[in-house]
MIMARBA-627535 format. One record per residue (C-alpha): x, y, z; residue number from 1; residue in one letter. Coordinates in nm, 4 decimals. Example, Ala and Ser with C-alpha at 12.3 -4.5 7.8 and 13.67 -1.06 7.14 Angstrom:
+----------+----------+----------+-----+----+
:        x :        y :        z :   i : aa :
+----------+----------+----------+-----+----+
:   1.2300 :  -0.4500 :   0.7800 :   1 :  A :
:   1.3670 :  -0.1060 :   0.7140 :   2 :  S :
+----------+----------+----------+-----+----+
***
This chain:
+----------+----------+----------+-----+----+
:        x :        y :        z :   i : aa :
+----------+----------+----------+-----+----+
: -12.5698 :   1.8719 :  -0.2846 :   1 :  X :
: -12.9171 :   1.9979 :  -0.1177 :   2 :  X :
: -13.0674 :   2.3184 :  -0.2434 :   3 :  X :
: -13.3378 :   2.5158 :  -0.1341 :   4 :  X :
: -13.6505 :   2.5016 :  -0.3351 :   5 :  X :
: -13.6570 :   2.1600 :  -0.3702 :   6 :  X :
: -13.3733 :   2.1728 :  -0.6341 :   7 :  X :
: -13.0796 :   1.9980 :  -0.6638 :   8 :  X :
: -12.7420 :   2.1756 :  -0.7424 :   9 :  X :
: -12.4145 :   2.0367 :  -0.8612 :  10 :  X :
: -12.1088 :   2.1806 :  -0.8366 :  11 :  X :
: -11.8148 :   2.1063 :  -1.0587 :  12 :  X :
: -11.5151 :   2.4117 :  -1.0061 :  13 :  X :
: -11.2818 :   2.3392 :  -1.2742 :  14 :  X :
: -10.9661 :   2.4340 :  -1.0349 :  15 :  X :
: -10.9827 :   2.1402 :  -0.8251 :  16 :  X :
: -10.8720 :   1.9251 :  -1.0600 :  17 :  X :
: -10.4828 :   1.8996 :  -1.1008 :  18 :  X :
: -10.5289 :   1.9124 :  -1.5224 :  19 :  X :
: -10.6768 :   2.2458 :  -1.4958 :  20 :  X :
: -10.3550 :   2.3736 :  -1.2789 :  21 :  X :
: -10.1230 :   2.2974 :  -1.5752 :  22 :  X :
: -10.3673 :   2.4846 :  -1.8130 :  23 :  X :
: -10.3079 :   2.8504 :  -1.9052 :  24 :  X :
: -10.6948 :   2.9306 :  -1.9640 :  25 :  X :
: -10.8576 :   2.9995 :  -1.6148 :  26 :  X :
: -11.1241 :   2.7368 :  -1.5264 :  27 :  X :
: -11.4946 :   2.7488 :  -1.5885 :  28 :  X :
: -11.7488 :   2.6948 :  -1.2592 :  29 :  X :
: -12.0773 :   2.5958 :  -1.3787 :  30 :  X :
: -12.3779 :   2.5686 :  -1.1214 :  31 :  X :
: -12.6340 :   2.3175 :  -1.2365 :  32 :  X :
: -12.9906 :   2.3459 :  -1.0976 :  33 :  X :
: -13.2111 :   2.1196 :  -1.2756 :  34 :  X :
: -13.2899 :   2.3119 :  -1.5507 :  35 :  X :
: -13.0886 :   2.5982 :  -1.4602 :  36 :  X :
: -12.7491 :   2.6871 :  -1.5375 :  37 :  X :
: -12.5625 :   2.9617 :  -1.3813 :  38 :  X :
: -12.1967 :   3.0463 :  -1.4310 :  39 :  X :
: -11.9246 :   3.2977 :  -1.3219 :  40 :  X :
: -12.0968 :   3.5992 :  -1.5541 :  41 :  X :
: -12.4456 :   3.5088 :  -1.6788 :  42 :  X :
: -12.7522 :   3.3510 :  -1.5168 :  43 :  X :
: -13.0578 :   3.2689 :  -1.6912 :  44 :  X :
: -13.3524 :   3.1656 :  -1.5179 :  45 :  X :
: -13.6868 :   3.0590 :  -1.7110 :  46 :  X :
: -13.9573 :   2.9878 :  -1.4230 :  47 :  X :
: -13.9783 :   3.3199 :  -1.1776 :  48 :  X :
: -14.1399 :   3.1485 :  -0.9064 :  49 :  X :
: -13.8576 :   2.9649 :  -0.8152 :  50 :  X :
: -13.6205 :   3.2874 :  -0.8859 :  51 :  X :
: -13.5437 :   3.3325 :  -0.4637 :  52 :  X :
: -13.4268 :   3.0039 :  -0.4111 :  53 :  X :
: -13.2358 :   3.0368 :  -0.6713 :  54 :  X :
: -13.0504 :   3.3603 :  -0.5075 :  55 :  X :
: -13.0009 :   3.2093 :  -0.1765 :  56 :  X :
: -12.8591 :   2.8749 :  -0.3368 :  57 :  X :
: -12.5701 :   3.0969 :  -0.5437 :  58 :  X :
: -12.5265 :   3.3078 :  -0.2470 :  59 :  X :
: -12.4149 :   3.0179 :  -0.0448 :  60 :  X :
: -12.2227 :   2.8934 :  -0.3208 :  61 :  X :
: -12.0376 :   3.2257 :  -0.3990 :  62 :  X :
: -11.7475 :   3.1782 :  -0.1926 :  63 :  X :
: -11.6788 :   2.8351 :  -0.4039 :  64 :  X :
: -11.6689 :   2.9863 :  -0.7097 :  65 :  X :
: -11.5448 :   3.4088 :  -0.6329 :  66 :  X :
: -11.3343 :   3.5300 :  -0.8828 :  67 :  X :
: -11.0950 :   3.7104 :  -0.6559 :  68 :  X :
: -11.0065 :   3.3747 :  -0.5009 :  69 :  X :
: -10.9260 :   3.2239 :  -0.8984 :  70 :  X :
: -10.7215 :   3.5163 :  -0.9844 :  71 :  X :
: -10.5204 :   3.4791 :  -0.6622 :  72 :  X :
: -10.4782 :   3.1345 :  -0.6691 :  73 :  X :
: -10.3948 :   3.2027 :  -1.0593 :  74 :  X :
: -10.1287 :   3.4362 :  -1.0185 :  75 :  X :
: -10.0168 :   3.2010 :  -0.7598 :  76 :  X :
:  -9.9723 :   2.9093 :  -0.9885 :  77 :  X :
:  -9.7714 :   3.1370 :  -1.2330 :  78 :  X :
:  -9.5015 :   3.2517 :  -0.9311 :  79 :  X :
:  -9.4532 :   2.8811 :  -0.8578 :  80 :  X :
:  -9.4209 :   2.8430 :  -1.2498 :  81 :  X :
:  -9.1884 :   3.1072 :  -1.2679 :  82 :  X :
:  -8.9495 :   2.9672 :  -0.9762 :  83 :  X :
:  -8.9239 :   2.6107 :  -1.0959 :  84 :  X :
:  -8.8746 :   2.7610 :  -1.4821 :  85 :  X :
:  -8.5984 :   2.9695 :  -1.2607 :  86 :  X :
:  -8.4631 :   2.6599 :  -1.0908 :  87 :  X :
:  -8.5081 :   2.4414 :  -1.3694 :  88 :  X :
:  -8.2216 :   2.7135 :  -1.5805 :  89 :  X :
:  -7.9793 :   2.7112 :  -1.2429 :  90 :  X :
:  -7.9883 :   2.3030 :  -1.2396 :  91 :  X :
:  -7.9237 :   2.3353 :  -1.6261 :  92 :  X :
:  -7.6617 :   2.5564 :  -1.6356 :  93 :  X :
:  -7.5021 :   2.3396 :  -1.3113 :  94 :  X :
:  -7.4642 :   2.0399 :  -1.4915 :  95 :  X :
:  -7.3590 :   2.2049 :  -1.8595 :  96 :  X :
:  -7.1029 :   2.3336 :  -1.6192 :  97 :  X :
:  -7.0088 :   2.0233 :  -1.4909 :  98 :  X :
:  -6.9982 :   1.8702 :  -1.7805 :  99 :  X :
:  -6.7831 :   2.1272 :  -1.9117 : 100 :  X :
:  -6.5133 :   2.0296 :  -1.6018 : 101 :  X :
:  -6.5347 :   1.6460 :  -1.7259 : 102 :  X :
:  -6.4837 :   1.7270 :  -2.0609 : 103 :  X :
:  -6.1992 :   1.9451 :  -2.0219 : 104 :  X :
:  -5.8962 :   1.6518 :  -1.9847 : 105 :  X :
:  -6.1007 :   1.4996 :  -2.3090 : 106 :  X :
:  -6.0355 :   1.8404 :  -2.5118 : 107 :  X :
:  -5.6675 :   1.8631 :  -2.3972 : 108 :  X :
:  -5.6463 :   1.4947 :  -2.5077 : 109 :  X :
:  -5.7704 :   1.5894 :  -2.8374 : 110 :  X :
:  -5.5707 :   1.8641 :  -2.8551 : 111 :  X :
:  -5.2826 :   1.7110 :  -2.7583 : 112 :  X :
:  -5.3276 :   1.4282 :  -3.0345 : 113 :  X :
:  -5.3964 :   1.6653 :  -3.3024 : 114 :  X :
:  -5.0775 :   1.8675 :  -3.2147 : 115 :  X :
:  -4.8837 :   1.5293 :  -3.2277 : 116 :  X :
:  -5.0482 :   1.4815 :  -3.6236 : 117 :  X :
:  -4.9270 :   1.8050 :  -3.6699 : 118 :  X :
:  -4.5436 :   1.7367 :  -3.5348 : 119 :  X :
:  -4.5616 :   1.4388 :  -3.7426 : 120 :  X :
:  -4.7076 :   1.6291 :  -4.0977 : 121 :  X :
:  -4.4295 :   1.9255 :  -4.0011 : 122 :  X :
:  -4.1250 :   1.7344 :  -3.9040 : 123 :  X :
:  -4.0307 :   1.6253 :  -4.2619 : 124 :  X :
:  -4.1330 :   1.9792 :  -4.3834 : 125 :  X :
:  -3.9113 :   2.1360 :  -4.1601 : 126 :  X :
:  -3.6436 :   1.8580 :  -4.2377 : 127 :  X :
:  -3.6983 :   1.9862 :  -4.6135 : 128 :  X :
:  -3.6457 :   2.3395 :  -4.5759 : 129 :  X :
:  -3.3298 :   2.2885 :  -4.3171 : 130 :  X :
:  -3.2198 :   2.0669 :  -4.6368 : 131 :  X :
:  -3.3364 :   2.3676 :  -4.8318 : 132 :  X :
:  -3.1588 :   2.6402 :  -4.6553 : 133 :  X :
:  -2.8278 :   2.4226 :  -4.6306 : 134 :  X :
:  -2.8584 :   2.4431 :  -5.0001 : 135 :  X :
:  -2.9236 :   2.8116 :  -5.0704 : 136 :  X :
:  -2.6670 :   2.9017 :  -4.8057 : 137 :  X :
:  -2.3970 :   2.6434 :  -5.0039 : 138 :  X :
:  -2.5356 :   2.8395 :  -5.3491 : 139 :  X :
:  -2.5183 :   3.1875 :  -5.1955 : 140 :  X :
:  -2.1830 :   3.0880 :  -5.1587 : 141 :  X :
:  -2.0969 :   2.9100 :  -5.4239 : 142 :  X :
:  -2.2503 :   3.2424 :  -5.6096 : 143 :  X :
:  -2.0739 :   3.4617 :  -5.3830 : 144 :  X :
:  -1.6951 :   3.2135 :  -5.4853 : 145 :  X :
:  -1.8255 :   3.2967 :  -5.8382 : 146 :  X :
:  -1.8681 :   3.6658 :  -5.8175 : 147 :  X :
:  -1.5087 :   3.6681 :  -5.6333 : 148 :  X :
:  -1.3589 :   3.4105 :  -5.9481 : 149 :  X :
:  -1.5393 :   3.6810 :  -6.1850 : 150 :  X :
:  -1.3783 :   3.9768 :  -6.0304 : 151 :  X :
:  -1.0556 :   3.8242 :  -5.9768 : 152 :  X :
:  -1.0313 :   3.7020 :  -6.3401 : 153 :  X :
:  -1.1560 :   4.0515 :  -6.4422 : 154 :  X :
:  -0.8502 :   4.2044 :  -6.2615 : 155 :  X :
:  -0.6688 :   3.9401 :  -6.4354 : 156 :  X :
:  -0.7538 :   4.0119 :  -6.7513 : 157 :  X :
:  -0.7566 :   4.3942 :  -6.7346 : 158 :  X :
:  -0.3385 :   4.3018 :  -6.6108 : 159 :  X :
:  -0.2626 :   4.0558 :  -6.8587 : 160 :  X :
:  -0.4346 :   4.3093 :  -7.0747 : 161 :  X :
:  -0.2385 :   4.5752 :  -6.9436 : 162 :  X :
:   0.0762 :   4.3425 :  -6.9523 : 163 :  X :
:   0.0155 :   4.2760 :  -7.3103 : 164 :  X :
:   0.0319 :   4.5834 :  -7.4284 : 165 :  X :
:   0.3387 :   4.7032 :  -7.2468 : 166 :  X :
:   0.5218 :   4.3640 :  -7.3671 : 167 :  X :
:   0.4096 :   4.4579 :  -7.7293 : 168 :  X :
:   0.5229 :   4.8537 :  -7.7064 : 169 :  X :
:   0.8441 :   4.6854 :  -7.5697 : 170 :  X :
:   0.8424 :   4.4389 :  -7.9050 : 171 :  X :
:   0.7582 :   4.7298 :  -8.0900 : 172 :  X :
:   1.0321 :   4.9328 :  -7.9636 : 173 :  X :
:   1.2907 :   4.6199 :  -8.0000 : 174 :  X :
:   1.1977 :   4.5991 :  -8.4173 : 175 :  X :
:   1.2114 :   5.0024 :  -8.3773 : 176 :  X :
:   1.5808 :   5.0115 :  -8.2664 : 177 :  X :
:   1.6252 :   4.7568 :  -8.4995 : 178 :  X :
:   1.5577 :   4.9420 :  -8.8016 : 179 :  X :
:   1.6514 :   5.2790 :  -8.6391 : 180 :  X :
:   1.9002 :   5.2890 :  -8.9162 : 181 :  X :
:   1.6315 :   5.2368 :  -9.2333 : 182 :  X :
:   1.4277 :   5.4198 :  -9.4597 : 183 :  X :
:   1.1643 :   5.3485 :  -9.7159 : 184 :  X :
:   1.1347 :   5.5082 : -10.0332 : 185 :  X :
:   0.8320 :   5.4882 : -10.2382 : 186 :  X :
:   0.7846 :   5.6106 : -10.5626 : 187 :  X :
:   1.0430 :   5.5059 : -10.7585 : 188 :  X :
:   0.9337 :   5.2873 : -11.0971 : 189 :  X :
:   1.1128 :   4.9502 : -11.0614 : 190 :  X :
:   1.1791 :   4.9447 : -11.4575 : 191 :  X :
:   1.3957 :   5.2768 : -11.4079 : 192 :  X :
:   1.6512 :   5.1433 : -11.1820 : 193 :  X :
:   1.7614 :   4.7362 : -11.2167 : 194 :  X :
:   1.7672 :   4.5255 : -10.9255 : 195 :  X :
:   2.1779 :   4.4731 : -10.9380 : 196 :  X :
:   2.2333 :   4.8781 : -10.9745 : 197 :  X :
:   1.9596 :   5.0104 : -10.6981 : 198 :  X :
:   2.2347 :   5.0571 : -10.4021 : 199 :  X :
:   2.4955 :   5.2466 : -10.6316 : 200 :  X :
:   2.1863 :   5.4372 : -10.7894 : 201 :  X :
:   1.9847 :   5.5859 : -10.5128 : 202 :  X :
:   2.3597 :   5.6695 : -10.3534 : 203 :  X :
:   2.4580 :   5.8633 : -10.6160 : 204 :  X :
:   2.1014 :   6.0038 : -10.6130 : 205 :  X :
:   2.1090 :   6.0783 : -10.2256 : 206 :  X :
:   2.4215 :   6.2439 : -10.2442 : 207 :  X :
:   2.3707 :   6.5119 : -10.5273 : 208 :  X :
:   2.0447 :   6.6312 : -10.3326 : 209 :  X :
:   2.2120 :   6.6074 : -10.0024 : 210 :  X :
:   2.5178 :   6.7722 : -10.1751 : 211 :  X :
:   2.7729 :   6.5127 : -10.0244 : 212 :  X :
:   3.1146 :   6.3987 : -10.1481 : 213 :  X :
:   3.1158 :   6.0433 : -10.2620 : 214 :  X :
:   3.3420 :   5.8317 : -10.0830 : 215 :  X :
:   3.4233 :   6.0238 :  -9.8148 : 216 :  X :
:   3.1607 :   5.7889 :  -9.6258 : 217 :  X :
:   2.9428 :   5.5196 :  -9.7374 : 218 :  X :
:   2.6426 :   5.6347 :  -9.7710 : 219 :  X :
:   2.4652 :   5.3268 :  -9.7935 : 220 :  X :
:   2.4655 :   4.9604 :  -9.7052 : 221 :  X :
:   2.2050 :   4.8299 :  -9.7701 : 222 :  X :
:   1.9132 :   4.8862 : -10.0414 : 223 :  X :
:   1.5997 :   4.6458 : -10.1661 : 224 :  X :
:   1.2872 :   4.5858 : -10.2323 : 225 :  X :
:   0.9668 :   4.4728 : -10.0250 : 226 :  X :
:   0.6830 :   4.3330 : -10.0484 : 227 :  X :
:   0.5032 :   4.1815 : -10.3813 : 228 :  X :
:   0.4734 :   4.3246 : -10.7287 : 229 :  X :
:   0.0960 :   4.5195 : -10.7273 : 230 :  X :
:  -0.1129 :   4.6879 : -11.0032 : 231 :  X :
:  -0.3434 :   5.0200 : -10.9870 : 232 :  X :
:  -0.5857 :   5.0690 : -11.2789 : 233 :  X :
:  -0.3649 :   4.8324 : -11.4965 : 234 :  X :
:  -0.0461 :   5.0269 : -11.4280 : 235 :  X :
:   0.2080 :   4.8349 : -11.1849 : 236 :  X :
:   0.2409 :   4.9901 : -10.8440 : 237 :  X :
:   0.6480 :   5.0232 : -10.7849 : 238 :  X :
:   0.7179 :   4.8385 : -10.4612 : 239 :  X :
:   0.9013 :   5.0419 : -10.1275 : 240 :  X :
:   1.2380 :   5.0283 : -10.1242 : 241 :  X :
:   1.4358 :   5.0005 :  -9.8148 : 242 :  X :
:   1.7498 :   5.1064 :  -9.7780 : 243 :  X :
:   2.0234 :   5.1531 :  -9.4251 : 244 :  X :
:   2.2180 :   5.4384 :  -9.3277 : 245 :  X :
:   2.4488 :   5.3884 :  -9.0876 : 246 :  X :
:   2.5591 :   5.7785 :  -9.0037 : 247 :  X :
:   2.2513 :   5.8946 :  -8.7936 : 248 :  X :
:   2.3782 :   6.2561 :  -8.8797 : 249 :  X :
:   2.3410 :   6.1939 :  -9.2976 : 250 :  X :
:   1.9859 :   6.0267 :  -9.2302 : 251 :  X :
:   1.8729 :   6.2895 :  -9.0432 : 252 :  X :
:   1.9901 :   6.5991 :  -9.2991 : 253 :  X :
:   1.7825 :   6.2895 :  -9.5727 : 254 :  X :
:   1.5206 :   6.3630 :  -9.3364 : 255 :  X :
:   1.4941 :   6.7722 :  -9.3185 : 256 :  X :
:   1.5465 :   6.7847 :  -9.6678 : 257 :  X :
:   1.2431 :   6.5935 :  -9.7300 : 258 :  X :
:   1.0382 :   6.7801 :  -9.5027 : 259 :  X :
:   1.1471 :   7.1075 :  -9.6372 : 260 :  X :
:   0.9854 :   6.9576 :  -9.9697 : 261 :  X :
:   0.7452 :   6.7183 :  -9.9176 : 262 :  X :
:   0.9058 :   6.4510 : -10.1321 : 263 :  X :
:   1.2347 :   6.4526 : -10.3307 : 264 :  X :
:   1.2291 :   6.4335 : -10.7302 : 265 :  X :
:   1.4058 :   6.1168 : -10.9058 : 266 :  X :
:   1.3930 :   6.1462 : -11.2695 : 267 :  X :
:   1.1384 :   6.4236 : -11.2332 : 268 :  X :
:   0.8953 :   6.1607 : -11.0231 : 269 :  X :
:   0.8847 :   6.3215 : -10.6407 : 270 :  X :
:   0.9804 :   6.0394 : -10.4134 : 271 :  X :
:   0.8129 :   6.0047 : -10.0443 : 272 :  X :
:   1.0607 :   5.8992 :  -9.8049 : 273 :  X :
:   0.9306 :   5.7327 :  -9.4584 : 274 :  X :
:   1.0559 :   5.5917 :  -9.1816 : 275 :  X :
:   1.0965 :   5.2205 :  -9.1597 : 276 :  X :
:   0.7926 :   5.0925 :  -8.9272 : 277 :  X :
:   0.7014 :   4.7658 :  -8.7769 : 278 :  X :
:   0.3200 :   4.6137 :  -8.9032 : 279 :  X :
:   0.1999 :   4.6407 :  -8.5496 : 280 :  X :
:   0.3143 :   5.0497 :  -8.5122 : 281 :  X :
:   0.1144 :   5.1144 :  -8.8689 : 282 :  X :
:  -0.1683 :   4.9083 :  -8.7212 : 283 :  X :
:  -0.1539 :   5.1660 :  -8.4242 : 284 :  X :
:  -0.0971 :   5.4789 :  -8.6062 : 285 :  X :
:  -0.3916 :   5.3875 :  -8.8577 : 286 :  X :
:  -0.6179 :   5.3358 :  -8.5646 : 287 :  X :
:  -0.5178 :   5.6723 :  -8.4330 : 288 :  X :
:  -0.5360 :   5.8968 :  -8.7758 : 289 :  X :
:  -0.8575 :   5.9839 :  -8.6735 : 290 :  X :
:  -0.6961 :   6.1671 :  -8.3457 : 291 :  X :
:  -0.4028 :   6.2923 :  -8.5967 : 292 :  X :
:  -0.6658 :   6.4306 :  -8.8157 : 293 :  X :
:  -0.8643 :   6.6164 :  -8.5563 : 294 :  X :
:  -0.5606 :   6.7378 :  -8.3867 : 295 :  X :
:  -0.4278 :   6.8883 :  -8.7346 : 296 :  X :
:  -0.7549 :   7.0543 :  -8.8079 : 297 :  X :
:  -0.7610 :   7.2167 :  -8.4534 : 298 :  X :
:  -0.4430 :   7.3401 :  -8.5181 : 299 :  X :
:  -0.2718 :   7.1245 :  -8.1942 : 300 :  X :
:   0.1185 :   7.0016 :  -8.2251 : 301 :  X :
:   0.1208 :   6.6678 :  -8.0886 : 302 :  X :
:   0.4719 :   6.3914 :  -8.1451 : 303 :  X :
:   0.4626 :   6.0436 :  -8.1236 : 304 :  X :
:   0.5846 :   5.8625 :  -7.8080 : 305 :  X :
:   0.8193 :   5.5444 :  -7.9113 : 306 :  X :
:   0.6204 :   5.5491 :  -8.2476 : 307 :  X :
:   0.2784 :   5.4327 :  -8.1341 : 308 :  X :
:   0.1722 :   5.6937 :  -7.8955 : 309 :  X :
:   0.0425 :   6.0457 :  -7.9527 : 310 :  X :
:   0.1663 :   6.3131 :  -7.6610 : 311 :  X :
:  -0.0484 :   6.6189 :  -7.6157 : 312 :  X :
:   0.1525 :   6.8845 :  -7.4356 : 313 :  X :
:  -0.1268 :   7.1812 :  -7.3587 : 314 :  X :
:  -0.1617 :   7.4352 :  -7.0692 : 315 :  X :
:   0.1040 :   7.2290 :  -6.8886 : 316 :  X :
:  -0.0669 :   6.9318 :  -6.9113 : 317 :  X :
:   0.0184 :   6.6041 :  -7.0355 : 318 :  X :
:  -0.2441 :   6.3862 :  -7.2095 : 319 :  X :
:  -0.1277 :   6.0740 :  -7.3845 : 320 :  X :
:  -0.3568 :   5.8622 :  -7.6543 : 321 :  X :
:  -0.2673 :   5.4823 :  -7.7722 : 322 :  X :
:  -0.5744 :   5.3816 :  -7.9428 : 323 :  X :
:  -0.9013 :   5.5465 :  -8.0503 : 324 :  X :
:  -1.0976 :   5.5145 :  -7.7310 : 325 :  X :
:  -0.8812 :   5.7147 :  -7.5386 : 326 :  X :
:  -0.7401 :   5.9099 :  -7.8184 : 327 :  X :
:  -1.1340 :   6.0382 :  -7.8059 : 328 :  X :
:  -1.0764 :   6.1114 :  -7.4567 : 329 :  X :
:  -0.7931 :   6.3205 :  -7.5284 : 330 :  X :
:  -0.9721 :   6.4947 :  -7.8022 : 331 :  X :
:  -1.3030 :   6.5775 :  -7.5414 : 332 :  X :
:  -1.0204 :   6.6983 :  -7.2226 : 333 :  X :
:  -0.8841 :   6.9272 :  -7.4579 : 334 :  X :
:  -1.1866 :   7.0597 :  -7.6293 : 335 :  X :
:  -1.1283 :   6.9158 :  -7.9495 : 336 :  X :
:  -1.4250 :   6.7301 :  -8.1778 : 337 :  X :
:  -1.3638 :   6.4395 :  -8.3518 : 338 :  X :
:  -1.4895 :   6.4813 :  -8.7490 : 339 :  X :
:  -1.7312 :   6.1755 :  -8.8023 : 340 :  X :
:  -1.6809 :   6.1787 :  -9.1751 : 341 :  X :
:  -1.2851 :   6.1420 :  -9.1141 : 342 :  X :
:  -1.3675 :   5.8313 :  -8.8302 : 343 :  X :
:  -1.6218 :   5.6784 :  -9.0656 : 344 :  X :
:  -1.3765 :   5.6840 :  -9.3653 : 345 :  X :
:  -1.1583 :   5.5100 :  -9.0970 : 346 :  X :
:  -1.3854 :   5.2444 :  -9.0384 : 347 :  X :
:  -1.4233 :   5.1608 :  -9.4305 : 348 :  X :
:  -1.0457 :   5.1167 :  -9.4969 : 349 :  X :
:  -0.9330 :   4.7261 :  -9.5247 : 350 :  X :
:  -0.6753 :   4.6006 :  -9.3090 : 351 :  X :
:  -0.4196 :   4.6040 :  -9.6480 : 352 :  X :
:  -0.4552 :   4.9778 :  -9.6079 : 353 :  X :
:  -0.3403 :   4.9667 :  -9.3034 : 354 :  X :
:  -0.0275 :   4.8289 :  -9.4243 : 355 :  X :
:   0.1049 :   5.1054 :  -9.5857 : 356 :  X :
:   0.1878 :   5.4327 :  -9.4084 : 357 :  X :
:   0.0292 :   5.7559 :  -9.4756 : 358 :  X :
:   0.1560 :   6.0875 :  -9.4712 : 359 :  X :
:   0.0571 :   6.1949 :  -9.1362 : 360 :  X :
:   0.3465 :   5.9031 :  -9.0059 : 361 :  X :
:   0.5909 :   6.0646 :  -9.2011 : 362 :  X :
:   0.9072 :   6.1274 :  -8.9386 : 363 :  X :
:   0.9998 :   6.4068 :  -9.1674 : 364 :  X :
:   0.7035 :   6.5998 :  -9.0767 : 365 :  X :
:   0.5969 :   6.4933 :  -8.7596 : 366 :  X :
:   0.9040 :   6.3659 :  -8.5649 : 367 :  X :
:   1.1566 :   6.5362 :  -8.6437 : 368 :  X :
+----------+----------+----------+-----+----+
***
């Protein structure tokens, strides 16, 4: 380019070129004038003769290089940026959308074949627990066929127990009736009174305390010992002797003599005269002392019921006892306490104790 004054400018804007558009500095326009260099802010000048032509050279050239124009032009560049960045995000999301839509029947595939894996990995589980169930439903009911067995053989045994005991107050009864007729005397020294003379001996004996006639009646049929020869402290224990009245009317006058006394003297020795028992009724009546003794000591008449069962008669009440559980029933309805020495003392005595009857199963004192 031609310059006035004889110098030669060249001009090289910097926004012409389509590198400096993608560039975020704004470009540089540099003026060269042989050995002068002007640009957008600064001009230096070193010879001042040639300072005019300088002016009127740059003046021309302003338009070229106006800083309005690059800011403009500038801003321009970063709209268009701005709309293709905009563009650029719509096209983007477009074809992520699209791509979404094509991969959709590939997800439900997926989907679909891991549900399958899972049908497969479940359907011998759930075959298990069905197995499972069948089995805890066949043992809830095998359970609940057990429970019913148990309750039914309960039942069963509370009636057979039930049934047991009436059958063996009925046997008890039965041996009763059978020996409704006998006594047993104890006391009586065995060397007093041979074996071959103890039926004419305790008849004659009988009758002068009863103050009967001999002969007008026999007296006695039958008289002997039981049981086996025993010792006490080295002294031998005289065994029970047993003997049968028929005449109900002479027993009983036998028996309220005896209760009158206590016991009736032989030889000066008092003899205690009982009633003849079965084992299983002293069994029962030893069990029950307790009961007797309480009953006694509260000052409360009570009678035995077919020999093994205590009847309670009180403010028109009835209250029956047949063994020591609900003999202590009886005791706590009527307000009686049982004495814990009397039912441990109970507890210590040996079953050959229970053998031989006490004074509280005396008929002649308490069943009359």
């Amino acid at each position: 380019m031609n310059c006035w004054g004889g110098g030669v400018a060249s001009l090289t804007p910097g926004w012409t070129r389509a590198e400096d558009l993608r560039s975020s500095q704004p470009p540089i326009l540099q003026i060269k004038l042989h050995n002068f260099t002007f640009d957008r802010y600064t001009m230096k000048n070193n010879n001042a003769k040639k300072r005019k032509n300088i002016v009127k050279a740059a003046k021309n050239l302003q338009p070229l290089f106006s800083a309005p124009k690059e800011r403009t032009q500038s801003e321009g560049t970063k709209m268009e940026r701005s709309k293709m960045a905009d563009g650029l995000s719509s096209y983007a999301i477009e074809k992520v959308h699209n791509s979404d839509i094509t991969l959709d029947p590939q997800l439900d595939k997926l989907k679909n074949e891991i549900l399958d894996q899972i049908a497969k990995l479940i359907a011998p589980l759930t075959a298990q627990l069905a197995e499972i169930k069948v089995d805890l439903q066949a043992t809830n009911l095998k359970a609940d066929k057990a429970l019913d067995a148990s309750s039914s053989a309960q039942r069963e045994v509370g009636l057979l127990h039930e049934a047991f005991e009436n059958q063996q107050e009925r046997l008890i009864n039965l041996e009763v009736n059978m020996r409704q007729n006998h006594l047993k005397l104890r006391g009586i020294d065995e060397l007093l009174i041979p074996k071959e003379d103890l039926m004419p001996v305790i008849t004659r004996w009988l009758a002068k305390h009863l103050e009967l006639e001999e002969g007008v009646n026999t007296l006695i049929t039958k008289a002997y010992r039981i049981g086996t020869p025993k010792q006490y402290k080295n002294r031998p224990v005289p065994r029970d002797i047993i003997i049968e009245i028929p005449d109900q009317k002479i027993k009983m006058k036998i028996i309220e003599t005896a209760k009158i006394s206590g016991s009736i003297l032989f030889n000066g020795t008092p003899v205690q005269i009982y009633t003849d028992l079965p084992r299983e009724a002293l069994l029962i009546r030893k069990e029950l002392k307790p009961i007797t003794d309480a009953l006694r000591n509260a000052n409360v008449r009570y009678k035995w019921i077919n020999h093994v069962k205590i009847l309670v008669i009180l403010n028109g009440k009835h209250h029956v006892a047949t063994n020591l559980r609900n003999g202590t029933e009886l005791l706590n309805n009527i307000g009686v306490e049982i004495p814990m020495e009397t039912s441990k003392q109970n507890q210590k005595r040996k079953l050959t104790d229970m053998l031989s009857p006490q004074k509280g199963s005396k008929i002649p004192i308490r069943n009359p």
